[in-house]
C-alpha positions in Angstrom: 0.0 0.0 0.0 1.6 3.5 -0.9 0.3 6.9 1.0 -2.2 9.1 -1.1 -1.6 12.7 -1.4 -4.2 13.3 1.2 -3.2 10.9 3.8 0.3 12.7 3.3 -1.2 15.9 3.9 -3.2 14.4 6.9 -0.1 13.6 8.4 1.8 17.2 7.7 -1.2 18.8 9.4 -0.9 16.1 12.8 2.9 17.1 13.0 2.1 20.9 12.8 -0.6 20.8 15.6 1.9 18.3 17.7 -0.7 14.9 17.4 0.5 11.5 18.3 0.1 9.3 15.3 -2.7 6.8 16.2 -1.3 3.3 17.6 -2.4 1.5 14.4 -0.3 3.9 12.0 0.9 1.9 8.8 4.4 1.4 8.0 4.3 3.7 5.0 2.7 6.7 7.3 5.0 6.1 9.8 8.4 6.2 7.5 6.8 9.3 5.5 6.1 10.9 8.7 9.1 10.4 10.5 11.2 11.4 7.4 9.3 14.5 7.1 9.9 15.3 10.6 13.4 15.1 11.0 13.6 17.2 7.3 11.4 20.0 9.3 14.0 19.8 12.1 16.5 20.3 9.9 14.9 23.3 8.1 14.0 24.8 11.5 17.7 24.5 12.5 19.0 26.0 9.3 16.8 29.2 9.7 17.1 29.5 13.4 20.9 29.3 13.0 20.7 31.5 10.0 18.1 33.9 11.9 15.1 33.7 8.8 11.7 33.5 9.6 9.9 30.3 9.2 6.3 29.6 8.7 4.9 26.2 8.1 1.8 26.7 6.1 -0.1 23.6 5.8 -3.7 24.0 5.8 -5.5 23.3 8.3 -8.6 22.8 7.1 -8.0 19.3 6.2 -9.6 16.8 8.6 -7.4 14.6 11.0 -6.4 11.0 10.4 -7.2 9.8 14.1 
């Protein structure tokens, strides 16, 4: 099973408002979403370090996976 755009997008939204993953979270979800958090992290560090403002826009409007 690969991740739809939407479940990707469901998963972006859960790390911006800080969610736990649900307990039953796939394999694919989980390596997507813990790729994509340690490549925030990294972008976070880079502008903090570099002092440049950083605003994750990922809309919000998009209902939660758990």
């Amino acid at each position: 099973m690969t991740l739809g755009s939407e479940e990707m997008i469901k998963i972006m939204v859960g790390i911006q408002n800080g969610v736990e993953p649900p307990e039953d979270e796939s394999d694919e979800a989980r390596v997507f979403r813990e790729g994509l958090e340690t490549e925030m992290a990294a972008v976070q560090e880079y502008a903090d370090d570099n002092g440049l403002p950083l605003v994750w826009e990922i809309p919000a409007e998009i209902p939660m996976p758990w």
